[in-house]
N, C-alpha and C positions, 0 to 999 in steps of 0.2 A: 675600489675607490670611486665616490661617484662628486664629480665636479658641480661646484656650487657657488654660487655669486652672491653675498649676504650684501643687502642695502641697510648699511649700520648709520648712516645718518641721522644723528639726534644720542644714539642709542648709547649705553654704557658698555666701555669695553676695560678689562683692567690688563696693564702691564704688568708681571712681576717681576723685578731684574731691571739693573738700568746699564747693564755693559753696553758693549754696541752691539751686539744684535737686539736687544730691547730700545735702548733708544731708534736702532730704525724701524724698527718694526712699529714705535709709539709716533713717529713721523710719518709712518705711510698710514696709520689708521688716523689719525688726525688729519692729514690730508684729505680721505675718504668723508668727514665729516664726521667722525663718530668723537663720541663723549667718553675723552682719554681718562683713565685713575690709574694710579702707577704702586706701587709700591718698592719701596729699593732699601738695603743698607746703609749707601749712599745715596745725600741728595744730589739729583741729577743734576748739572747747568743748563739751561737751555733747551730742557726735556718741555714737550709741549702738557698741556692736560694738568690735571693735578696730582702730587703724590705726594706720597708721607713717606717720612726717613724713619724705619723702623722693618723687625723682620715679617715673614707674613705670617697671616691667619686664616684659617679655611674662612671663616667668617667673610672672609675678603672677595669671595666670591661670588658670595649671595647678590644678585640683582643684575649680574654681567651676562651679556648677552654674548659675548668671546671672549675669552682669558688667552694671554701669549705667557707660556711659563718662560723662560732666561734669566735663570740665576744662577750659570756659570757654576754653579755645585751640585747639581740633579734635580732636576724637574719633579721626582715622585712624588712629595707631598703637595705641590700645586697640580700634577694629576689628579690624584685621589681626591681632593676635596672639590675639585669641578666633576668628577666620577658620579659623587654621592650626591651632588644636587643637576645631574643631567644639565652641565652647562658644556659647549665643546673646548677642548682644549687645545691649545696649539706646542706642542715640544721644542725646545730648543735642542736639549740635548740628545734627544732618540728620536729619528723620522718612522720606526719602524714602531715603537710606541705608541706612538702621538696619536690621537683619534681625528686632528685635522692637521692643515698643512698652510702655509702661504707663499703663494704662487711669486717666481716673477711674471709682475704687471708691464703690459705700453697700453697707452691708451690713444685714440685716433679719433679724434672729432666724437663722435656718441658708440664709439668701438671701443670694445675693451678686451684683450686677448689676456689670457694668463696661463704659465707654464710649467708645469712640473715635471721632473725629469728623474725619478727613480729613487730621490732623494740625493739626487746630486744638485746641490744648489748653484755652482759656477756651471755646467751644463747647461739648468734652466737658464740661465742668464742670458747664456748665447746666444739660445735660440728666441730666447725670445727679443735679441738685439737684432739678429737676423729677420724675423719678422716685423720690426719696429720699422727698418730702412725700408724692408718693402712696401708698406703701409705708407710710409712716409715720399717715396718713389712714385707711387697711385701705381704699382704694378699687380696688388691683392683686387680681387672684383670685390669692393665695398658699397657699391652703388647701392643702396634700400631695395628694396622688393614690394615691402607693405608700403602704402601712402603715410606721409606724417608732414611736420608742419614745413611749410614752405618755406624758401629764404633765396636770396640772391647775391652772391660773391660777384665783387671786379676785381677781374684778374689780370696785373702786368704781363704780357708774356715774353716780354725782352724783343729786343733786336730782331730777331726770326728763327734763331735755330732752334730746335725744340730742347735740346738737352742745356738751354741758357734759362730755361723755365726755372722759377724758384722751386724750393721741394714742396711750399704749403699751397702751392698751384698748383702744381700736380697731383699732390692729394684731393683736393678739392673738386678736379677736372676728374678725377676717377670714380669719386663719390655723384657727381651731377647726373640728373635725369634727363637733363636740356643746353647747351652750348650756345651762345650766341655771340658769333664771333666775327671780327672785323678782317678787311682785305690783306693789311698788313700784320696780322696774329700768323704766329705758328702756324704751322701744316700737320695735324697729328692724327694721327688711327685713333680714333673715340668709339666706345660702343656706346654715347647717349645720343640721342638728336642732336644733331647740329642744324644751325641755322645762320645764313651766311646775311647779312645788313650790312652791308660793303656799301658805303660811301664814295663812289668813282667820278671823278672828273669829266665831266662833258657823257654821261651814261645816266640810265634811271638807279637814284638811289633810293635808302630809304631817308624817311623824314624822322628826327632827331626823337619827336614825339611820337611816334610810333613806338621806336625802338623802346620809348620808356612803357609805350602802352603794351607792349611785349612782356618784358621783361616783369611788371605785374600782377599781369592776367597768370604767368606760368604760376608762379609764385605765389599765390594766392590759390591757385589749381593746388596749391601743395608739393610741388615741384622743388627740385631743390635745382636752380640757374646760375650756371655761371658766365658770365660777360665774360667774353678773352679778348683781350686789346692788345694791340701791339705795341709794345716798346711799357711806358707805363703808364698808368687808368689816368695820369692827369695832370699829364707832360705836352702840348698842344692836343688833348682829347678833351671830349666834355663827359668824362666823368664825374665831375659833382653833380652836375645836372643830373645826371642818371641816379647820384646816391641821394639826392636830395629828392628826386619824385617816388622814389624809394617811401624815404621817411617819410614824405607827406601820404602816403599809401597805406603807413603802418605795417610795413614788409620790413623786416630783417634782414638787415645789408652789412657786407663787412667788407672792404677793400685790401687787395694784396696789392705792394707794391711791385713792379716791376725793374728791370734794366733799363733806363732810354735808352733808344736808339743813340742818343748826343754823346752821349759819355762810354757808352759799350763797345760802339762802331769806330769811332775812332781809335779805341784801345787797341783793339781787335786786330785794324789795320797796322798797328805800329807808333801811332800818333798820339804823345801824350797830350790832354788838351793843358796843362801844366806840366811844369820840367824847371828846377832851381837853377838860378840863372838866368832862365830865359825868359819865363814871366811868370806872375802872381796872380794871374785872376782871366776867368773866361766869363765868355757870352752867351746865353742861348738864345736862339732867335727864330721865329716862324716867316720863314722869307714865301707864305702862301700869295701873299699879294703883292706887285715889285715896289720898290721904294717911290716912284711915281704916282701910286694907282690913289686915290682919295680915301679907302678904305684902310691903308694904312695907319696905325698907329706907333711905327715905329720914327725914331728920331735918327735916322743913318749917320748925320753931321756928328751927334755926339757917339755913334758908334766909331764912328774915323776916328775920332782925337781919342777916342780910349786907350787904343792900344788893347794889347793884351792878345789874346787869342779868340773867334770870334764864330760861331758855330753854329751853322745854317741848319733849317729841316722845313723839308717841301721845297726847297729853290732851287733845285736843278732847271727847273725853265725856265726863271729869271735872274739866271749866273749872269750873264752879258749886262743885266741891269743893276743887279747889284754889285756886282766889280765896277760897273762905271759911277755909281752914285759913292759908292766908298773913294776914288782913285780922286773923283771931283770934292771932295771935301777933305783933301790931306792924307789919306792911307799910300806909301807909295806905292807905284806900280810894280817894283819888282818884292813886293810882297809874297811869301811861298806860299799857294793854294792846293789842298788837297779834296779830290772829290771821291768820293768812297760809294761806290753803286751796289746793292743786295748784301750789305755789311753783314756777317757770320753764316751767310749762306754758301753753298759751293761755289756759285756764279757768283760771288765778291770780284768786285774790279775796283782798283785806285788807281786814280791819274793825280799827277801832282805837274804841278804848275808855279805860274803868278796870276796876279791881279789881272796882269795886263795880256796874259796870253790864256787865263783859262778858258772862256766862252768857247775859243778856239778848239783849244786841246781835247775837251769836255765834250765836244758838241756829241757825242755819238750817245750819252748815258743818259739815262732815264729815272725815274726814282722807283722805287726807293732811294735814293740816296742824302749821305748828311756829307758838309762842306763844310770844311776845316780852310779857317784862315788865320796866319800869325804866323811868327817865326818859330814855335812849334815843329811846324811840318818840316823843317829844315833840321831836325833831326829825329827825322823820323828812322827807326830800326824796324822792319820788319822781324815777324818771329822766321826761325829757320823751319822751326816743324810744326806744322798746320795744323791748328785744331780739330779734335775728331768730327768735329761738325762739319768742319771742310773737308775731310777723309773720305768722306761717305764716295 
C-alpha cells in the first residue's frame, strides 16, 4: 500500500450508496472541496453534492476522478466498472478488495495526518484521536522546516501557569519560529526563539513601537510569530495596537484569546467575583495610576456608590490610595478586601482583609497581584486540593 494525498478540489467525485457510510464519506469529500455526485435508491436528506434517485450505471463513473462504492449490498459491480475505466475505487464492503482506502483524518493548521490501521476502522480512529490531542497539545514538533509565508498570532496565556494556556495556544506556540513574549507570560521550555520585550517599571523597557516593528520585520522574513501576553491580548495590554500595525503592514494576524488575570485569579483563589445573593455585577479596573494622579481617567466616586464587587489590576502600590479614595466617597470601611499575589503560580499568596486595614495587612505583596473588593470575599471557599499548577 503506498499512501497518498489526492487534492480533489474542484474535481468530480461520485458517491454510490447513501447509507451512512456514504453519506459520511459524501461529507468529508465535500468538506475537502471536491465536486460531490452521488447516486442512491434513495434520495438522501441533507446529502451534500448532487444525486439522482435511481440504481447505478457503469456509465456513472465516467469522468470521476474517485468513486466511494456503499451500497450496503456489494460493492462488485461499482468495482468493476471503475476497473474497466482505470478510475480508483474506494470499497465499503471489502478493505482487502478495495484498490484504495479512506483514512481517518485530523488536520492541524496546514497539517494533515491520516490513519489506516489494517482495515480496522474504530483502531484508525483512535489513533488518530490520540494524535489529534497531541497536535492540538503543541506536544508533536510541527514547527516548518522549509521557509513559507509569514504570519503573526496574539496569544493570551492566562494568569501564569503554563497548563491554564488554551489548547489553540499551544498549538500555535509549537508551530512558531519566533516567541515574543511579555514579563508577565508563561514560563515555558520553547524550542523557537524567544524574545523577552518586558515592559518593567522604573528599568529599560522596550518602546511599544518597536515591539510592533518587531513583530513585522519577523513576519514578513516569513517567520511564523507569536506574541504571548499575559493574562489576555487585550485586557489592560495594547494588543490592538499590535493587530492593527499588523494590518496596516499587510501581515496576517489572528488573535487567541486568553484567561485574565481579573476573572482567573480570583477564581483560582476561592473568590467568586459574582455569587447569587450577594451581588450582580463586577468591575474591572486598571489601578496603574492612583486615583489622585491627573493621568487618571477613572471616576472612583461612581465606583463607591456602585457597589458590587470591584477588581483591581496593577494596584498593589496604590492599595493605601485606593482604599482611602473608595472609603472617602461612601464604600464602608469594613468592606472585605482580598489581595491575591502570583495568582495560579506556586508562590500564590492571599491576604484578605478590609478597606480600612488592607494597606496594612497587604504591605509585604508585590505584583503581580489583582484586588478583589465587595462582599464576595466574605465568602470566600478556598479549594481543599490544589491545582496541579500549584503541585509542581
Amino acid at each position: 500500500m503506498t499512501p497518498v494525498h489526492l487534492d480533489l478540489r474542484g474535481k468530480r467525485v461520485l458517491v454510490v450508496g447513501a447509507g451512512p457510510v456514504g453519506l459520511r464519506r459524501a461529507r468529508a469529500l465535500a468538506e475537502s472541496g471536491a465536486d460531490v455526485h452521488g447516486v442512491a435508491l434513495a434520495a438522501p436528506a441533507g446529502a451534500p453534492g448532487t444525486w439522482q434517485q435511481r440504481p447505478f450505471a457503469p456509465s456513472d463513473v465516467q469522468g470521476a476522478w474517485l468513486v466511494v462504492a456503499a451500497t450496503g449490498t456489494g460493492d462488485e459491480e461499482v468495482a468493476a466498472a471503475c476497473a474497466a475505466r482505470q478510475v480508483w475505487c474506494v470499497r465499503s464492503d471489502d478493505h482487502e478488495r478495495s484498490d484504495a482506502w479512506m483514512p481517518a483524518v485530523t488536520r492541524s493548521g496546514d497539517v494533515t495526518v491520516s490513519v489506516t490501521a489494517g482495515g480496522d476502522p474504530r483502531r484508525a480512529v483512535a489513533l488518530r484521536d490520540a494524535v489529534a490531542l497531541q497536535l492540538d497539545a503543541g506536544v508533536l514538533p510541527v514547527r516548518r522546516v522549509r521557509p513559507g509565508v509569514g504570519s503573526v498570532a496574539l496569544v493570551g496565556g492566562g494568569p501564569g501557569a503554563p497548563d491554564l494556556l488554551t489548547v489553540r495556544g499551544r498549538r500555535l506556540l509549537a508551530e512558531a519560529d519566533v516567541v515574543v513574549t511579555d514579563r508577565l507570560a508563561p514560563r515555558l521550555e520553547l524550542s523557537a526563539e524567544t524574545i523577552e520585550v518586558a515592559k518593567t517599571p522604573g528599568a529599560t523597557s522596550w518602546d511599544q513601537r518597536d515591539i510592533e516593528a518587531l513583530l513585522i520585520a519577523r513576519a514578513r522574513a516569513g517567520q511564523r510569530v507569536v506574541r504571548l501576553k499575559g493574562g489576555d491580548v487585550h485586557v489592560f495590554a495594547r494588543g490592538m495596537e499590535e493587530v492593527q500595525a499588523c494590518l496596516s503592514a499587510g501581515v496576517d494576524v489572528e488573535v487567541v484569546p486568553g484567561l485574565s488575570s481579573a476573572l482567573a485569579v480570583p477564581a483560582l483563589a476561592g473568590v467568586p467575583v459574582t455569587a447569587r445573593g450577594v451581588t450582580q455585577s463586577f468591575t474591572v479596573v486598571s489601578a496603574h495610576v492612583a486615583p489622585d494622579d491627573p493621568r487618571s481617567s477613572v471616576d472612583w466616586a461612581a465606583l463607591a456608590a456602585l457597589g458590587g464587587t470591584l477588581v483591581l489590576l496593577m494596584g498593589v502600590g496604590r492599595l493605601s490610595a485606593v482604599c482611602g479614595a473608595l472609603v472617602a466617597h461612601g464604600r464602608a470601611p469594613g468592606t472585605p478586601v482580598a489581595v491575591i499575589q502570583d495568582g495560579s503560580l506556586p508562590t500564590e499568596c492571599t491576604v484578605v482583609s478590609t478597606l480600612v486595614d488592607a494597606p496594612r495587612d497587604a504591605a509585604g505583596l508585590r505584583n503581580p497581584s489583582v484586588i478583589v473588593i465587595g462582599e464576595v470575599v466574605a465568602v470566600r471557599a478556598a479549594p481543599t486540593v490544589a491545582p496541579a499548577h500549584a503541585r509542581r
